[in-house]
C-alpha positions as CSV (number, residue, x, y, z in Angstrom):
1,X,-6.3,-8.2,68.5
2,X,-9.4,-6.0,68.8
3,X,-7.4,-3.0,69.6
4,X,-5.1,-3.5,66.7
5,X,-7.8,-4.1,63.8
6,X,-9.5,-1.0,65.4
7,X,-5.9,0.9,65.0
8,X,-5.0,-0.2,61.5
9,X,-8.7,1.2,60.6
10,X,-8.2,4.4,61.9
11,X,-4.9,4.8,60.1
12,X,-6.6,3.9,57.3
13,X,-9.1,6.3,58.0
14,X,-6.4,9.4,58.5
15,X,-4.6,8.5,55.2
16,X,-8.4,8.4,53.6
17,X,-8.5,11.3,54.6
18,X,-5.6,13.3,54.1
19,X,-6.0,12.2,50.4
20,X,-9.7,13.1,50.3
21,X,-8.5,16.5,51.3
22,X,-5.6,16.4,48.6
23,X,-7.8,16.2,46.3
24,X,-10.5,18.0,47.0
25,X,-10.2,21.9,46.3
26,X,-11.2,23.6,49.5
27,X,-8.9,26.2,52.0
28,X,-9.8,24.9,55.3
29,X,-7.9,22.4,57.7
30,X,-8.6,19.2,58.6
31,X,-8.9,18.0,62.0
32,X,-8.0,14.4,62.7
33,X,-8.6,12.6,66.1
34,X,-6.4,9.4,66.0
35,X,-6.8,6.3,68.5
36,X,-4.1,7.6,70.7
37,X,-6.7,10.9,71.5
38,X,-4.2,13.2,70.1
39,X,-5.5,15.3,67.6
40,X,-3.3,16.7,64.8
41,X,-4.4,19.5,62.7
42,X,-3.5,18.8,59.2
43,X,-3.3,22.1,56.7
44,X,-5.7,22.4,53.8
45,X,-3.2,21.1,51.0
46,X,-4.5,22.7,47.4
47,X,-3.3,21.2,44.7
48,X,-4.1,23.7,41.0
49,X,-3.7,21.3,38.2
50,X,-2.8,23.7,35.0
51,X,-4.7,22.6,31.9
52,X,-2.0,22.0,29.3
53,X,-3.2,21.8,25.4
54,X,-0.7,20.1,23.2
55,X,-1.6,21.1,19.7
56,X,0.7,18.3,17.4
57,X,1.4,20.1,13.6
58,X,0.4,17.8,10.7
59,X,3.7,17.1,9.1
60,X,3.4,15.6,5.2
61,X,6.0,13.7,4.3
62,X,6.2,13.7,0.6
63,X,8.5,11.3,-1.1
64,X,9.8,11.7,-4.6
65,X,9.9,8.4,-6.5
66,X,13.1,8.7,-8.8
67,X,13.2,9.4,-12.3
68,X,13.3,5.7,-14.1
69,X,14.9,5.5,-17.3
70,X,16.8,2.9,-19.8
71,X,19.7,2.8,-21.4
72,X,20.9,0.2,-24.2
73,X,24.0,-1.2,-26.2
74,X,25.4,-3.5,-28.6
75,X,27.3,-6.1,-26.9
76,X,28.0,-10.0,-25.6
77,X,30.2,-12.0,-23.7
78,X,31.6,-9.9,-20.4
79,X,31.5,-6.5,-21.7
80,X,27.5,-5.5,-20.3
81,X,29.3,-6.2,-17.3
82,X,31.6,-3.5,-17.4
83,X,28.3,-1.2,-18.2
84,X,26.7,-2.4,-15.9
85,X,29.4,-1.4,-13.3
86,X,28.9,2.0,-14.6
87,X,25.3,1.8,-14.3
88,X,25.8,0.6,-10.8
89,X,27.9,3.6,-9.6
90,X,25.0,6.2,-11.1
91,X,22.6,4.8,-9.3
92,X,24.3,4.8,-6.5
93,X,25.5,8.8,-6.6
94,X,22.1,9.8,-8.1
95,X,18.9,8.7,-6.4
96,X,16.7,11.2,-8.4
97,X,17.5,9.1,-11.3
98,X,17.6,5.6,-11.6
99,X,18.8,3.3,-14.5
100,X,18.1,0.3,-16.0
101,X,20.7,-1.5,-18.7
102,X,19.3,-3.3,-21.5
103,X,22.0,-5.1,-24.0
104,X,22.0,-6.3,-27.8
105,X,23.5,-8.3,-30.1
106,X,23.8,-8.2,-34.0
107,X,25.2,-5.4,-35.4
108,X,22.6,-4.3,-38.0
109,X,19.7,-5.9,-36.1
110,X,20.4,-3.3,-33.3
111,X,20.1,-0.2,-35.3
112,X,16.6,-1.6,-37.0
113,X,15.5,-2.9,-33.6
114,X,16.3,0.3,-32.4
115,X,14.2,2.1,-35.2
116,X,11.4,0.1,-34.2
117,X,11.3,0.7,-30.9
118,X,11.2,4.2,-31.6
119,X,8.3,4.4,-33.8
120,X,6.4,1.8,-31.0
121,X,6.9,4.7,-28.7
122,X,9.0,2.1,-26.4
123,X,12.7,3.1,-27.1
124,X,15.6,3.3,-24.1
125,X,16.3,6.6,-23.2
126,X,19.9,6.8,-23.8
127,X,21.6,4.0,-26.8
128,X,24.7,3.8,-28.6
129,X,24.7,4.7,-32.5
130,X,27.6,4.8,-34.7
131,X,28.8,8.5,-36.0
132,X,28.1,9.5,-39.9
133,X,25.5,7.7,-41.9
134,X,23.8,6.1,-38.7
135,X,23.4,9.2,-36.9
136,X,22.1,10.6,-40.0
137,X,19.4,7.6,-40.2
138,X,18.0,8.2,-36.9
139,X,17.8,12.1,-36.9
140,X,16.7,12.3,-40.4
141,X,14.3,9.5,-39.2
142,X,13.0,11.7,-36.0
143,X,14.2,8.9,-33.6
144,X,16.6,11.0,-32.1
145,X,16.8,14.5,-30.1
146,X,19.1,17.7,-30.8
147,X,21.6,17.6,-27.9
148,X,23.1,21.0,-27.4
149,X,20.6,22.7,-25.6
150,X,20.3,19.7,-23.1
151,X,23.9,19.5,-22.8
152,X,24.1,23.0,-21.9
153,X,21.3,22.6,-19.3
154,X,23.4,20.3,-17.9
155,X,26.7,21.9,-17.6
156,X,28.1,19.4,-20.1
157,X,31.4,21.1,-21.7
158,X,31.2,20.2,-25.6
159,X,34.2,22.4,-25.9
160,X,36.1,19.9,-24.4
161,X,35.7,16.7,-27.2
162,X,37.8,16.6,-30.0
163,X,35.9,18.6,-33.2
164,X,36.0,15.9,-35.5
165,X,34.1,13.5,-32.9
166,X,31.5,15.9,-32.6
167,X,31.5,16.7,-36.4
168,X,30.7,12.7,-37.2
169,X,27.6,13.0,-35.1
170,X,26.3,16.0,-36.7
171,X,23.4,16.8,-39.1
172,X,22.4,19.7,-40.7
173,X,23.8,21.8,-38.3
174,X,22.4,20.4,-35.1
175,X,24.6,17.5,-32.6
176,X,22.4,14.6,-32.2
177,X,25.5,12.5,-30.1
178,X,27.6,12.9,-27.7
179,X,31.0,11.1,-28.5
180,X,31.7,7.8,-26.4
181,X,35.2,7.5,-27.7
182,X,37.3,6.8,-30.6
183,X,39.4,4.7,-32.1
184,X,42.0,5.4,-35.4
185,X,44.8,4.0,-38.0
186,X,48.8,3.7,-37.6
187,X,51.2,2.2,-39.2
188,X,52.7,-0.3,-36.6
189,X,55.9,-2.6,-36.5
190,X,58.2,-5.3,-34.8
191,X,61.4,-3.2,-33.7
192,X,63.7,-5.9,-33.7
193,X,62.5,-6.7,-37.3
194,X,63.7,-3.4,-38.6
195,X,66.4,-2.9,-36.5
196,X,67.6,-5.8,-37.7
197,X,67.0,-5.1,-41.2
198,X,68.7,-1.3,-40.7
199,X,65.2,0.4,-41.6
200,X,63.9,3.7,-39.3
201,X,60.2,3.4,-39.4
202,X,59.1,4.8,-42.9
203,X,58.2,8.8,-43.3
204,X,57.2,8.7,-46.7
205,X,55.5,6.2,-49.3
206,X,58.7,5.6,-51.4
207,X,60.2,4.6,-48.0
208,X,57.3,2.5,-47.3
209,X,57.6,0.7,-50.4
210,X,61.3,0.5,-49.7
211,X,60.8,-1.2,-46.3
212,X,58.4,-3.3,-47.3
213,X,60.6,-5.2,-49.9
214,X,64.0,-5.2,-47.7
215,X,61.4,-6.7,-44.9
216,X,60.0,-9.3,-47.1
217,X,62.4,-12.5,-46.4
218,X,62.0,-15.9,-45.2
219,X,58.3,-16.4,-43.8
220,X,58.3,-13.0,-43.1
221,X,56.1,-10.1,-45.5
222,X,57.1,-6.7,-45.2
223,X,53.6,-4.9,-44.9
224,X,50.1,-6.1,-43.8
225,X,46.5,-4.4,-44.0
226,X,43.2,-5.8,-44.8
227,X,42.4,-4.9,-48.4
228,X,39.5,-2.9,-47.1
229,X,38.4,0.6,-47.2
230,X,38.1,0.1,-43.9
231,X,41.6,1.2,-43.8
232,X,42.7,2.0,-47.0
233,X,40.8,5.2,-46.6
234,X,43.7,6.8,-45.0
235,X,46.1,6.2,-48.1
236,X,43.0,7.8,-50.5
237,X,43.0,11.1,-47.9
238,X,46.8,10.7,-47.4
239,X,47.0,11.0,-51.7
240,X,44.5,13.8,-51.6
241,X,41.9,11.4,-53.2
242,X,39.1,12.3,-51.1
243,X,35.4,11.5,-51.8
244,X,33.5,11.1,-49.2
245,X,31.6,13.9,-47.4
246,X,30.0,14.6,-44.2
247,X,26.7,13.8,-45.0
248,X,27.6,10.3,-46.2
249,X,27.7,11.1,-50.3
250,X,30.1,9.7,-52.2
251,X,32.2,12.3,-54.7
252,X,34.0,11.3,-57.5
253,X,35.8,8.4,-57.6
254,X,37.8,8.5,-60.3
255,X,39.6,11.6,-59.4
256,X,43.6,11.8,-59.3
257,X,44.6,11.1,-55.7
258,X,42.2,8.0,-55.5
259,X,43.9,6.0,-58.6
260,X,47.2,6.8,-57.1
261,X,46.8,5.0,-53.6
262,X,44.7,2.4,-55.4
263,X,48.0,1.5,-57.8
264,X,50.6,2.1,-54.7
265,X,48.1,-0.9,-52.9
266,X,48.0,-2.9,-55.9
267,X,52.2,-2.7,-56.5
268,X,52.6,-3.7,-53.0
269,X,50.1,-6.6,-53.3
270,X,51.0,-8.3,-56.6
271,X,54.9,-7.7,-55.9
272,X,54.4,-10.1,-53.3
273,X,55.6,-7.1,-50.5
274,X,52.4,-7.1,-48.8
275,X,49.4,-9.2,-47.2
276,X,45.9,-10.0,-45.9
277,X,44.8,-11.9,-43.4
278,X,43.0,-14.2,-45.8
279,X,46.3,-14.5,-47.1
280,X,48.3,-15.5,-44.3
281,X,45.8,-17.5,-43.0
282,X,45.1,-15.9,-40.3
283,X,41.6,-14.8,-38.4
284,X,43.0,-11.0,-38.2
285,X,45.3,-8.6,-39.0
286,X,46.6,-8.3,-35.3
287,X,47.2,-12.1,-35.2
288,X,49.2,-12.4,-38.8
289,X,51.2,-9.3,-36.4
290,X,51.8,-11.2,-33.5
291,X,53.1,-14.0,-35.4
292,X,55.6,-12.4,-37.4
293,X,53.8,-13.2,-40.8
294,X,54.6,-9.3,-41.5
295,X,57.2,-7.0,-39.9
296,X,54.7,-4.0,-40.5
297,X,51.1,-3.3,-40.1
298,X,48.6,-1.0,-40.8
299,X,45.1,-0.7,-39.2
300,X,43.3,-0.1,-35.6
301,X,44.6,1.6,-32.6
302,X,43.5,-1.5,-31.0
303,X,45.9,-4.2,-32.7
304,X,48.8,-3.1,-30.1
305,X,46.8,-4.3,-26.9
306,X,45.4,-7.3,-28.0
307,X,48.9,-8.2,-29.0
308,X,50.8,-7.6,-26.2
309,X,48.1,-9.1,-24.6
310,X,49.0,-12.4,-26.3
311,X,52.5,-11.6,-26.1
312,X,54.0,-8.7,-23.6
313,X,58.0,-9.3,-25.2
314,X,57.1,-7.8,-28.2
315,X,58.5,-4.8,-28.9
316,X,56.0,-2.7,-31.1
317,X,56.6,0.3,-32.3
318,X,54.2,3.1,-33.8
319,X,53.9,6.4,-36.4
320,X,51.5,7.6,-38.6
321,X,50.4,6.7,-41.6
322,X,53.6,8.7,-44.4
323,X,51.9,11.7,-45.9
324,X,52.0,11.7,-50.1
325,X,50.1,15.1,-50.0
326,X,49.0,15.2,-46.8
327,X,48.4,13.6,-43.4
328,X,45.8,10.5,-43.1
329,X,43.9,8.7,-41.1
330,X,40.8,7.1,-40.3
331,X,38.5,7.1,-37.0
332,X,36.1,5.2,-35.7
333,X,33.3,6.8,-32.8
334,X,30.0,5.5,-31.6
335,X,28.6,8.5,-29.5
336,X,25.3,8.6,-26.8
337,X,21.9,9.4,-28.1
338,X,18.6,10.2,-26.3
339,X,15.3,9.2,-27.7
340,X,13.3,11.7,-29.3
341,X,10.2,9.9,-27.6
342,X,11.9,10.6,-24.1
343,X,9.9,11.4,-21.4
344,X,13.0,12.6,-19.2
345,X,15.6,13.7,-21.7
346,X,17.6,16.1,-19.0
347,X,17.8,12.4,-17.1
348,X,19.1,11.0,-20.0
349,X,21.4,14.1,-20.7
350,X,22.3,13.4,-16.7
351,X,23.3,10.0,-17.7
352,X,25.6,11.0,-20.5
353,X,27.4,13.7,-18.6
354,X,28.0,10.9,-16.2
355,X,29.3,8.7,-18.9
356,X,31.6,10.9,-20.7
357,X,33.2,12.5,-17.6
358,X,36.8,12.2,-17.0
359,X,36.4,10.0,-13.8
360,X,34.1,7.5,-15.7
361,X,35.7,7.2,-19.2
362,X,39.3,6.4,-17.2
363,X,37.4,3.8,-15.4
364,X,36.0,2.7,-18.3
365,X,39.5,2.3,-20.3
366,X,40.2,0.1,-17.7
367,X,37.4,-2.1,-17.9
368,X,37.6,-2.2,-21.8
369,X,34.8,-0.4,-22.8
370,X,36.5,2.7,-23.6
371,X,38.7,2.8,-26.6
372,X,40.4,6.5,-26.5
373,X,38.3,9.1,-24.6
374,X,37.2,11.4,-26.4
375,X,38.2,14.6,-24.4
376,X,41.5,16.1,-24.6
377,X,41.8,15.8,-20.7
378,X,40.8,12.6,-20.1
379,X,43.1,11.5,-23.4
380,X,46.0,13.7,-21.6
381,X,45.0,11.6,-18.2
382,X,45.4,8.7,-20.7
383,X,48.8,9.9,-22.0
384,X,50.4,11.2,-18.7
385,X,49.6,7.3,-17.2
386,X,51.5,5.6,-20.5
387,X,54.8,8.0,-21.4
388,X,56.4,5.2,-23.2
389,X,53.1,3.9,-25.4
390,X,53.8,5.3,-28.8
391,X,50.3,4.9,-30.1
392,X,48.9,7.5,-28.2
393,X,51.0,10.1,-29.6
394,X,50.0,8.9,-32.8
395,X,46.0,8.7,-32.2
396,X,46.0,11.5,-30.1
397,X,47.3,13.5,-33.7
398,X,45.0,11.5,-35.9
399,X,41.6,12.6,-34.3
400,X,42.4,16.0,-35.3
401,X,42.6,15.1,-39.2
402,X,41.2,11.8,-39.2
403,X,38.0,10.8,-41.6
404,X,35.0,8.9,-39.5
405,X,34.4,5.8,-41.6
406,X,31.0,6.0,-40.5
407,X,30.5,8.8,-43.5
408,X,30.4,5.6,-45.8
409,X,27.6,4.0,-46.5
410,X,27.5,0.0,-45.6
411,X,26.5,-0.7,-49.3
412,X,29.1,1.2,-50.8
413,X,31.7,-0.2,-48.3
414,X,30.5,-3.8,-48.9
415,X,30.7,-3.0,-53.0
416,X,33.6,-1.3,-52.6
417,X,35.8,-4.3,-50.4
418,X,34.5,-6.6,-53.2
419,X,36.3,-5.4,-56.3
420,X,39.6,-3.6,-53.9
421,X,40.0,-7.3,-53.3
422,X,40.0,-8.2,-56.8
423,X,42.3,-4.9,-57.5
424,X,45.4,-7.0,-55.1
425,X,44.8,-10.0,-56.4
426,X,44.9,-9.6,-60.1
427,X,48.0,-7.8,-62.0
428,X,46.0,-7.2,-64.7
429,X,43.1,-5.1,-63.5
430,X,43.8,-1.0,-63.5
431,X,42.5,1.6,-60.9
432,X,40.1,2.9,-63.4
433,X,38.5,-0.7,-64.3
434,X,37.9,-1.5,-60.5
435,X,36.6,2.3,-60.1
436,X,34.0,1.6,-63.0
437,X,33.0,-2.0,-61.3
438,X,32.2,0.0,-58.1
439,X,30.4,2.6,-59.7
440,X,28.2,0.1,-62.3
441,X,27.3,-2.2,-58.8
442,X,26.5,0.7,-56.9
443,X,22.5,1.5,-56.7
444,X,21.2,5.0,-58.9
445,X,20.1,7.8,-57.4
């Protein structure tokens, strides 16, 4: 036992050793004597440990917080969801700028809500305004920025909307929106109901007149239209009556054209060949349509959808408005604005190109936030997709002649509906006397 505690300690002692002499830095060898007497000479192991400097480069990692800004519109029910789809997919394909959707309601309220948030220094970004007069009000006002220059910054091709869009959001020269889309006028009608009656759709306003009596039997009325100027606008341009401007002033009324489409209205009214909604009974001019209260129709390019919508065996056919002296129509365009109190305004330009590409508008016809886009080649996408809908052909012509209603002013629309109204109703009352009761209620200067 004595021998073997004395063994293990000099093993212990030779492997002491041999790593005394590993570590230490000498040359010589090392002579061991172990417990057996044998004696092993063990070379000098040198062992050069190279100093190694690791030098670790700062690295700043800088991150760039994306550009926040807001974008608002008039609307209830389902339809900020739609935007807000829109929104969702810019967000997602830009992470430099990010977008935040505010919504409104109440018509007028929006555009003086709007005007205040401007002069708080709080506006959105990007919001929706109506082409003509309201444009007018906010650049006139300051509220909101020159576009062109942005637009070119951002590669945005205004060559590519239709010239009368563009035209209804411009002020003195300088494009303060971009258009959204449009919307315009056509005569619609029931096929069967004319077929029937052994009519082709009316080409001129004798064979309007002409349909509109041979239509007129049973609980059916030959021709429909709100007696607004609204729509009647395109029978003023389509007489050659026109008065209204692009800056939103009001010509003269009483000139030739205008006192002929008022008495064409009239006949058709008092002869009992025609009728309003108020007439029929009915909450719109698309549902006195859809019910067969009249065979023919004029107003929006939207009636058609919502009717079939109701209904998809109707057969409804479309074609402009008949030309007296020449071709008319009226559109209707809400266009994109930035805020003259933007602090990013190419962001907001970003947003707009975004919004008003051909990929996005097309999505947005879908979703029923797009009326008819605005550009010829999303419109042609539109076209190409619907060969056999006859109101394209018709709107797609329209928006290169039509008038933007938003050159009237609400006032003189609201005067103006008030005694037309009067003008249907009453046999007695002449173009000139409800031209004279629009004038005297209308405010001076």
């Amino acid at each position: 036992m004595e021998w073997t505690i004395a063994r293990r300690t000099a093993v212990l002692a030779v492997a002491m050793a041999l790593i005394l002499a590993a570590c230490s830095g000498g040359g010589a060898g090392t002579t061991t004597t172990t417990a057996a007497g044998k004696t092993t000479t063990t070379a000098a192991v040198t062992t050069t440990t190279a100093a190694v400097t690791t030098t670790t480069a700062a690295v700043t990692t800088t991150t760039v917080e994306p550009v926040s800004i807001q974008l608002a519109i008039e609307a209830s029910g389902d339809t900020p969801l739609a935007y807000q789809d829109q929104i969702d997919r810019f967000n997602e394909s830009h992470k430099d700028v990010q977008v935040e959707l505010r919504t409104y309601t109440g018509g007028d309220a929006y555009n003086q809500a709007i005007l205040g948030q401007v002069a708080g220094g709080v506006a959105p970004d990007v919001f929706l305004v109506d082409g003509g007069v309201r444009t007018k009000e906010f650049a006139t006002s300051d509220a909101i920025a020159p576009l062109t220059d942005l637009a070119k910054a951002a590669g945005l091709d205004l060559d590519s909307f239709k010239p009368s869009l563009l035209k209804a959001f411009t002020v003195d020269g300088k494009l303060y929106g971009i258009p959204k889309d449009y919307n315009t006028t056509a005569l619609f009608y029931h096929k069967d109901l004319l077929e029937q009656a052994g009519i082709e759709p009316p080409k001129t306003w004798d064979d309007l007149r002409a349909a509109a009596q041979k239509l007129t039997s049973g609980d059916t009325v030959g021709f429909g239209m709100y007696p607004q100027i609204n729509y009647f606008l395109a029978f003023i341009e389509a007489a050659g009556g026109s008065f209204v401007s692009a800056d939103g002033v009001v010509g003269d009324l009483s000139n030739a054209g205008h006192k002929e489409a008022l008495a064409f209205m009239q006949d058709l009214f008092t002869s009992g060949y025609a009728l309003s909604p108020q007439m029929a009974g009915a909450g719109w001019d698309g549902e006195m349509f859809a019910n067969k209260q009249v065979a023919m129709v004029y107003g929006g390019t939207w009636i058609p959808g919502a009717v079939l919508g109701g209904d998809p065996s109707l057969q409804i056919g479309a074609v402009p408005l008949p030309p007296k002296v020449q071709p008319g129509s009226v559109l209707y365009t809400a266009g994109w604005v930035i805020s003259a109190k933007s602090e990013h305004p190419d962001a907001a330009m970003e947003l707009i190109s975004f919004l008003t590409s051909d990929e996005e508008l097309l999505k947005g016809r879908e979703a029923g936030i797009i009326g008819l886009p605005p550009t010829e080649s999303a419109l042609q996408a539109v076209v190409d997709a619907n060969p056999d809908d006859p109101t394209l052909a018709v709107a797609r012509k329209a928006a290169d002649y039509g008038v933007p209603f938003g050159w009237l002013q609400p006032k003189f629309v609201d005067t103006y509906n008030k005694a037309f109204g009067e003008l249907v109703q009453k046999k007695g009352m002449t173009p000139s006397e409800m031209i004279d009761q629009v004038m005297s209620e209308m405010p001076k200067g």
